[in-house]
VMD Tcl script that draws the C-alpha trace (Angstrom):
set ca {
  {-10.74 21.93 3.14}
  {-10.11 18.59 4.50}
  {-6.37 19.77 5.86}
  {-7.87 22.36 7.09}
  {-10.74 20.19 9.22}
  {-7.89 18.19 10.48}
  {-5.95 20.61 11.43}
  {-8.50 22.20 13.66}
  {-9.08 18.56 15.18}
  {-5.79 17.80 15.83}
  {-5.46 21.09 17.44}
  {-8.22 19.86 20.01}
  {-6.78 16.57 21.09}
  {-8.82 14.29 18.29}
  {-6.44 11.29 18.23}
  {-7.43 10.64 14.59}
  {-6.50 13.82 13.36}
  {-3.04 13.90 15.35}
  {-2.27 10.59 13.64}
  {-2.92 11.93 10.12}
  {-1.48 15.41 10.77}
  {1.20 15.00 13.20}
  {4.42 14.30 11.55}
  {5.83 13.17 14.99}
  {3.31 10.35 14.72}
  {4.77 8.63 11.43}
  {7.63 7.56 13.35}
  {6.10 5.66 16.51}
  {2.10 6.04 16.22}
  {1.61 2.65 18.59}
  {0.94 4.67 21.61}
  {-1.50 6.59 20.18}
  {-3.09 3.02 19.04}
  {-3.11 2.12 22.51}
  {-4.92 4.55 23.68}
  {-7.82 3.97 21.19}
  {-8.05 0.06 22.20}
  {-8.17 0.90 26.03}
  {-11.29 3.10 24.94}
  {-12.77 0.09 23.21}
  {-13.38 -1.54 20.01}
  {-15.09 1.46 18.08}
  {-14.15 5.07 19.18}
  {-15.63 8.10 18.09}
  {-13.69 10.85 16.44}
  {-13.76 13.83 14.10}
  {-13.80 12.03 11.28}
  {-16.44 8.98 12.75}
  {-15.99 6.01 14.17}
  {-12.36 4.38 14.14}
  {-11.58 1.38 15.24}
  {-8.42 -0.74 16.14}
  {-10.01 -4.25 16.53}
  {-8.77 -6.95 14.86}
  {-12.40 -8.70 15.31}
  {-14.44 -5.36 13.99}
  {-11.80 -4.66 11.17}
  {-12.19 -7.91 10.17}
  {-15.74 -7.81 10.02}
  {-15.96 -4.41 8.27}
  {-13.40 -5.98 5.55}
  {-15.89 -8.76 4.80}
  {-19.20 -7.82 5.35}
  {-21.29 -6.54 2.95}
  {-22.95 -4.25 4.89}
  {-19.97 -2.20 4.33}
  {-18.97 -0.63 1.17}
  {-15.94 1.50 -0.09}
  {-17.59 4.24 -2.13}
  {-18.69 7.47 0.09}
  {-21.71 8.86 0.06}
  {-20.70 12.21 -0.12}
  {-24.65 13.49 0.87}
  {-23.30 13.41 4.19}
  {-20.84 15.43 3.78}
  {-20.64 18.95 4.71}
  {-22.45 21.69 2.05}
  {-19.15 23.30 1.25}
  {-17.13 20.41 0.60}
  {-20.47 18.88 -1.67}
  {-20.37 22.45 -3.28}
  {-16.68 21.89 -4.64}
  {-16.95 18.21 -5.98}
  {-19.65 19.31 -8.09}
  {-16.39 21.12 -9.97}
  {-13.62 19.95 -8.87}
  {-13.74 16.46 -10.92}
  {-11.02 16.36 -13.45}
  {-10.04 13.05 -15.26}
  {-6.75 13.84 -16.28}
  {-5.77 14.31 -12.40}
  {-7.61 11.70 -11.09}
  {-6.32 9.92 -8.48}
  {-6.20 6.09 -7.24}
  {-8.57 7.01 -4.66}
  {-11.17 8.38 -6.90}
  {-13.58 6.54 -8.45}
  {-13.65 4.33 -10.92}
  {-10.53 3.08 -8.84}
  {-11.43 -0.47 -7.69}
  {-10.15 0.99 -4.35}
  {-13.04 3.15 -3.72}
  {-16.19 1.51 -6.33}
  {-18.16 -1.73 -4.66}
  {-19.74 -4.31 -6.65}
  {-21.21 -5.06 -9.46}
  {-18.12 -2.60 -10.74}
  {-15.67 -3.86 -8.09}
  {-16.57 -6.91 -9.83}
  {-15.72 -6.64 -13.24}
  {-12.93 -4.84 -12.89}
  {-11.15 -7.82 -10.87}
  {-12.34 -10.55 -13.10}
  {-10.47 -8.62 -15.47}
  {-7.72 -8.08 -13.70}
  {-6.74 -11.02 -11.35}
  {-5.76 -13.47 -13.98}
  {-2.41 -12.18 -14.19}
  {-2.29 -12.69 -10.14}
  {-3.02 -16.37 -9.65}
  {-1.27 -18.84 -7.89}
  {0.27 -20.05 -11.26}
  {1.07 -16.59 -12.50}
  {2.70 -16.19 -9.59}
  {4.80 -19.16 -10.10}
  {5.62 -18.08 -13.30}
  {6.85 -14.79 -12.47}
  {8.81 -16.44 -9.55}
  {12.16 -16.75 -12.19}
  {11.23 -12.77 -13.51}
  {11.80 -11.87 -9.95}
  {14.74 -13.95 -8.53}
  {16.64 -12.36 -12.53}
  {15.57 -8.70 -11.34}
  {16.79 -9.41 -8.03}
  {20.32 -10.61 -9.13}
  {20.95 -8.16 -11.54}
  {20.00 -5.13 -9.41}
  {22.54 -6.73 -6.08}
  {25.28 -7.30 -9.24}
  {25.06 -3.54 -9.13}
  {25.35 -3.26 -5.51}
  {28.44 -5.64 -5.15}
  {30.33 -3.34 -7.68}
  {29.16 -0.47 -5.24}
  {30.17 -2.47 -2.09}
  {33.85 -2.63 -3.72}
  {34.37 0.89 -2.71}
  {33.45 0.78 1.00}
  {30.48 3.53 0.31}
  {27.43 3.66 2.20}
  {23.90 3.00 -0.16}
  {20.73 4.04 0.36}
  {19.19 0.39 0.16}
  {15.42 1.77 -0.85}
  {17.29 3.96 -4.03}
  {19.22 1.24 -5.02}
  {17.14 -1.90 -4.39}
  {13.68 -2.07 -2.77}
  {12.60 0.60 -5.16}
  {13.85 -0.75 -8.53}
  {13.12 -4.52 -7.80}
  {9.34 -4.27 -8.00}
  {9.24 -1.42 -10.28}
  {10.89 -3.91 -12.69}
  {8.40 -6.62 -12.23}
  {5.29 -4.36 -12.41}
  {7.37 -2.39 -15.89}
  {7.00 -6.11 -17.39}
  {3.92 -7.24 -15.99}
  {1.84 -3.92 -17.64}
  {4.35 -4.21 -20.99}
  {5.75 -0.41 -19.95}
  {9.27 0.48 -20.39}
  {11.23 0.11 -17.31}
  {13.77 1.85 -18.39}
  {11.58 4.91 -17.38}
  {11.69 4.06 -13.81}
  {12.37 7.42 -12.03}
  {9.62 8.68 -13.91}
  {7.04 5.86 -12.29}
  {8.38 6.15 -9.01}
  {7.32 9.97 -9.05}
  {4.11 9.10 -10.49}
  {3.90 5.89 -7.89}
  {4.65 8.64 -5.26}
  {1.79 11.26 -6.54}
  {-0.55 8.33 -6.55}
  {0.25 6.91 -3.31}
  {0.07 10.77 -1.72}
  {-3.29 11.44 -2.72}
  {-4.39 8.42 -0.61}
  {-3.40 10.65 2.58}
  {-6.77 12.62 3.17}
  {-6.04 16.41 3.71}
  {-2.95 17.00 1.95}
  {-1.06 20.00 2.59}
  {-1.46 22.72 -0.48}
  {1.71 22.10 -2.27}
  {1.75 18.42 -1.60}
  {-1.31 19.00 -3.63}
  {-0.11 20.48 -6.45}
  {2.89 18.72 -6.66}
  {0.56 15.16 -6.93}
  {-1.33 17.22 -9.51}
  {1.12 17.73 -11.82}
  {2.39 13.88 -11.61}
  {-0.74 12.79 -11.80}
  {-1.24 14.72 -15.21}
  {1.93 13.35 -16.44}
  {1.24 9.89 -15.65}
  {-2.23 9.94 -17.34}
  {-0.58 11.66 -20.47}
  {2.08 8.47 -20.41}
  {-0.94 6.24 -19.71}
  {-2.58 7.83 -23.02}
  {0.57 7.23 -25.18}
  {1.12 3.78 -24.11}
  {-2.50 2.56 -24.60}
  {-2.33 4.13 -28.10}
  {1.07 1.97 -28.57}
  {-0.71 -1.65 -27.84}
  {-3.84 -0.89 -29.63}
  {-1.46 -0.63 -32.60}
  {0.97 -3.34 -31.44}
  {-0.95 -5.21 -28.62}
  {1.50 -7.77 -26.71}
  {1.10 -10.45 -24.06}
  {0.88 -8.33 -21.56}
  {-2.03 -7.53 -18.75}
  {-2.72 -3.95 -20.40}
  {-2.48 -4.97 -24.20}
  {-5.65 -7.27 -22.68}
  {-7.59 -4.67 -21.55}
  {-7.26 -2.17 -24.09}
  {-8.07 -4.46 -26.63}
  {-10.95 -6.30 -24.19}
  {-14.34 -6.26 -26.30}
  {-18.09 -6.96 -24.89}
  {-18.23 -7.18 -21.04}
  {-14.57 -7.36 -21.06}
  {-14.12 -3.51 -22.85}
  {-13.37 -0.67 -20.59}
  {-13.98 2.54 -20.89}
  {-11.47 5.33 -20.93}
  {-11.68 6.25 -18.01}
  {-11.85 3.16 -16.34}
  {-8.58 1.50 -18.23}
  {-6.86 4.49 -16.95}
  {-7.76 3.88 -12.89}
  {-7.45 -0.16 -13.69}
  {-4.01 0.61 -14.74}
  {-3.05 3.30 -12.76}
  {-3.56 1.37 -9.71}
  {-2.29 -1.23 -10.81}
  {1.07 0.56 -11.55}
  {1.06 2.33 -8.30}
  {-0.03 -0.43 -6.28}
  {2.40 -3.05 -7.43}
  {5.39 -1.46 -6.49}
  {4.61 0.66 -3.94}
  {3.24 -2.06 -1.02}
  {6.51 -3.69 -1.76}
  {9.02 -0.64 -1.80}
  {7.38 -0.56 2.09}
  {7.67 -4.24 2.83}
  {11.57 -4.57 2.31}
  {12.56 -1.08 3.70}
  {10.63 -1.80 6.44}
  {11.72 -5.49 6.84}
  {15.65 -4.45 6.48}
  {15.42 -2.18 9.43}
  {13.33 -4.85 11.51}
  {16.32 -7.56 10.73}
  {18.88 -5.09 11.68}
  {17.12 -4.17 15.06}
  {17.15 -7.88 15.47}
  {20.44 -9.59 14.08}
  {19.71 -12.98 16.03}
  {16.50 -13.41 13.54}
  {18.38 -12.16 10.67}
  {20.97 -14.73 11.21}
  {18.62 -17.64 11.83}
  {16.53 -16.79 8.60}
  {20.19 -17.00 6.38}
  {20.71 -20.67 8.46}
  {17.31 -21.79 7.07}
  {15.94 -19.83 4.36}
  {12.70 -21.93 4.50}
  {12.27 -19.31 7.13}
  {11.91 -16.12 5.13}
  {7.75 -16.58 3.84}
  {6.38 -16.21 7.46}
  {9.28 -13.99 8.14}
  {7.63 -11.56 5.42}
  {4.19 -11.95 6.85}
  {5.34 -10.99 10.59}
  {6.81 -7.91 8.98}
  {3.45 -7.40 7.20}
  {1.67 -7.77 10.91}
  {4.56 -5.84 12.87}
  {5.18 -2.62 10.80}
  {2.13 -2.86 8.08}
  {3.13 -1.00 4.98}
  {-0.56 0.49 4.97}
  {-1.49 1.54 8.20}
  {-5.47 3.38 7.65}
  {-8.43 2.57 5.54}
  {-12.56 3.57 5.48}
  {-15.77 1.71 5.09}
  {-18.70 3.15 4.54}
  {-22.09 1.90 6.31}
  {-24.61 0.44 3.73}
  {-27.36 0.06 5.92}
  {-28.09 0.58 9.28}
  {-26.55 -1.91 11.40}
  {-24.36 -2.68 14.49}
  {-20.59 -3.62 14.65}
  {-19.10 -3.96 18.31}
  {-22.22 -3.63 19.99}
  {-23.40 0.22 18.85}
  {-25.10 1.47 16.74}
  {-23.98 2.77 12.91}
  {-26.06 4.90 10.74}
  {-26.14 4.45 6.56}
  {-24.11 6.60 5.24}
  {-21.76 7.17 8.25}
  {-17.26 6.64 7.50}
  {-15.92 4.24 9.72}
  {-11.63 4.67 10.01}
  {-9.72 1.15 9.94}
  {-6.71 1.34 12.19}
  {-4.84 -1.43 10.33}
  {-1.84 -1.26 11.74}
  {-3.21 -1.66 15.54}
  {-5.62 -4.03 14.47}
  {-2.29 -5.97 13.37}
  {-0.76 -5.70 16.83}
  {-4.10 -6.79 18.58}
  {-3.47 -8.79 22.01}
  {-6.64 -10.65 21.82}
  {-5.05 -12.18 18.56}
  {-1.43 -11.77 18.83}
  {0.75 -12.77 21.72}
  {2.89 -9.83 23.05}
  {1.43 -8.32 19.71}
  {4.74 -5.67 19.96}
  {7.35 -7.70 19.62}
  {8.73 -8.74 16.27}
  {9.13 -12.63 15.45}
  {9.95 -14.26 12.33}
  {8.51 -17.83 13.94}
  {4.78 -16.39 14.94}
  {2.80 -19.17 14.03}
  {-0.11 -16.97 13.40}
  {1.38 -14.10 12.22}
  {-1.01 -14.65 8.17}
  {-3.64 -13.48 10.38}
  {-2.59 -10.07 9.75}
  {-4.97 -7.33 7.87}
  {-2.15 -5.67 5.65}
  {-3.55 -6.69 2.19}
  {-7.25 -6.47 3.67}
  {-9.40 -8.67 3.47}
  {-12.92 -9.73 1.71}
  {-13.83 -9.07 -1.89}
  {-11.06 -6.19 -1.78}
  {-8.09 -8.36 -0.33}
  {-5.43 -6.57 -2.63}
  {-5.25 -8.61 -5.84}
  {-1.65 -8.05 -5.80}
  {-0.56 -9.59 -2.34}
  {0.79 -12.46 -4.24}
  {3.03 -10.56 -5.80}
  {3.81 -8.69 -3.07}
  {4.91 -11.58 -0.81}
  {6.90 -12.90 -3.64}
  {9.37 -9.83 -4.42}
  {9.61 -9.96 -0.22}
  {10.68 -13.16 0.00}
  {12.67 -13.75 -3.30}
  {14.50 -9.71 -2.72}
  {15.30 -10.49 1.18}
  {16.48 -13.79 0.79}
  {18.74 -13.03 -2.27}
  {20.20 -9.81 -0.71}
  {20.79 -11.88 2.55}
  {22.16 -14.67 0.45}
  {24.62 -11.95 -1.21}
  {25.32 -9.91 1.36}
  {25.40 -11.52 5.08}
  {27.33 -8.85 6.81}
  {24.58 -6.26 5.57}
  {23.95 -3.52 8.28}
  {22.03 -0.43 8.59}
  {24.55 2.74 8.67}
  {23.07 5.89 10.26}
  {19.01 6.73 10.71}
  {16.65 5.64 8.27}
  {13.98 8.35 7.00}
  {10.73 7.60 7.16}
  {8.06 8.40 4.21}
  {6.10 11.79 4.80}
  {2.91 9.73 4.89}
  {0.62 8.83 7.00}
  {-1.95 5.56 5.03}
  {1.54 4.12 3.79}
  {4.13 3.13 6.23}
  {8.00 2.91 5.12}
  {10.86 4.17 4.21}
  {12.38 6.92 1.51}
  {15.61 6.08 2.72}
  {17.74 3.11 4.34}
  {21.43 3.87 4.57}
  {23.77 0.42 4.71}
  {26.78 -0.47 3.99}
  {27.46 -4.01 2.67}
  {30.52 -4.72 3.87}
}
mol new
graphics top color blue
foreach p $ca { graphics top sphere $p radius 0.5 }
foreach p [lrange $ca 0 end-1] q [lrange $ca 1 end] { graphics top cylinder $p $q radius 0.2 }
display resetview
């Protein structure tokens, strides 16, 4: 039903719509953000307000007159009619609830207490040597490759494995079953797309399924033989710290999902960036001191998630008009990240943008993505090491871009390594 609402939009001009249906769009949807901001900070649509203001994103990120769960009494009687049946836990999805995506606080809450230990600033320095080891070891591969002369797809071979193999250690899974969590990583970050085509559907069904009956296993496995890892905590969490089925499986789905796929984004995205602009590329492999607020102006320019809601708590105001409870307001993310009143020449890419950590990628407020340390860590160690290794990397033919609209990147880079 949703595809089928957008499609009827799109068909009418809605410039929502065209940017979640129109697979023209995934490549270049900029234009289209432009001509939302010359209509103003908060544009109506199809699908309710959307805006692509830097100042109103921000403030719907961090108020709390803004929420993440829907209230789905305002949605229309057929769509109400088929949630009443159509919840199934061994299909949910990481934007279902009890997902800490799409629940606000006091469950929000909890789950992140229980969560962000393992994604503090001393974590992350531990986990610094886990990376830069994963990140050697997977370009060791590559040089063997590079021998031969062959072109590699750099996202197959590298940005998908790197963080796939930090998250596999971090959750105490088996990485050695990494095709099968990329699928699953892929199901789960489909279903954040709203309106799906039909077989899309099904297809993130099935993983889904298959990642919940892994999910089922593995928790059964630490209960027996818990470890030091995050999940071994919290399936063996007691009092306010115990979760309940259901919720262990969205904590940890998400956090599987999550951890590798904002990353996967980041480097694809930030490879093809470089290559467009080989004087930056050169200057960050001078000074590699260079390459944190090189990752954040990647984050800004090309934003590997590009659209998220917030629902109105209570009546209230944001850009001067008026918002009824209840009503879905759309979060351009990626235009808010290329907004002039914040940005200088907001479309060009920059590796020295002083401001450029003002960006909106990971959100913001009591949702900021818990990982985003992790995130900018496996950018920075995985680009500087494969610059480090490979200096004379290029991009060899036409990337493909992901068939998604939220998430931004790419399922293929070709390069050769020279």
């Amino acid at each position: 039903m949703p595809a089928v609402l957008l499609r009827r939009a799109a068909a009418r001009g809605d410039p929502l719509a065209r940017l979640l249906r129109d697979p023209g769009l995934r490549e270049e949807p900029h234009a289209v953000h432009e001509q939302l901001r010359a209509r103003g900070p908060l544009v109506p649509s199809a699908l309710g307000p959307v805006t692509t203001s830097h100042a109103a994103a921000s403030e719907l990120l961090r108020s709390e007159r803004f929420g993440v769960g829907f209230d789905w009494s305002t949605a229309p009687r057929p769509l109400r009619r088929l949630l009443e049946f159509g919840d199934d836990p061994a299909a949910t999805g990481v934007a279902e609830p009890p997902s800490m995506l799409v629940v606000d606080p006091p469950d929000h809450t909890r789950y992140r207490r229980l969560v962000s230990r393992s994604f503090t600033p001393r974590a992350m320095a531990a986990a610094e040597p886990v990376v830069q080891r994963t990140a050697e070891a997977l370009l060791d591969d590559l040089a063997r490759r590079a021998r031969g002369g062959e072109v590699v797809d750099l996202v197959a071979a590298y940005a998908e494995p790197l963080p796939v193999r930090v998250i596999a250690d971090l959750l105490g899974v088996p990485w050695d079953r990494q095709e099968d969590f990329l699928r699953w990583g892929a199901a789960a970050a489909a279903t954040l797309d709203p309106g799906l085509p039909f077989r899309r559907s099904l297809a993130a069904d099935r993983a889904l399924r298959a990642l919940h009956g892994f999910l089922r296993e593995h928790f059964a496995r630490l209960r027996r033989e818990p470890g030091e890892d995050l999940v071994s905590r919290l399936v063996t969490g007691t009092g306010e710290d115990a979760l309940t089925d259901r919720e262990l499986h969205a904590t940890v789905m998400l956090l599987l999902g999550a951890g590798f796929e904002t990353t996967v984004n980041l480097l694809g995205n930030a490879v093809v960036l470089l290559d467009r602009h080989p004087d930056q590329w050169r200057a960050l492999a001078a000074d590699p001191a260079g390459w944190p607020l090189a990752v954040e102006e990647v984050l800004r320019h090309d934003s590997p998630v590009q659209i998220t809601g917030r629902t109105v708590r209570t009546d209230t105001v944001l850009a001067g008009q008026p918002l009824a409870a209840g009503s879905r307001v759309t979060l351009l993310l990626g235009a808010a990240n290329r907004d002039p009143g914040v940005f200088s020449d907001p479309a060009r890419f920059d590796v020295t943008r002083g401001n450029a950590r003002d960006h909106l990628a990971f959100s913001a407020g009591i949702h900021y993505c818990v990982g985003a340390g992790l995130a900018r860590l496996e950018g920075v160690v995985g680009l500087r090491a494969l610059t480090e290794r490979f200096p004379d990397l290029r991009v060899a033919g036409r990337p493909v871009r992901r068939d998604l609209h939220t998430l931004r990147g790419f399922a293929r880079v070709p390069v050769t390594l020279r």
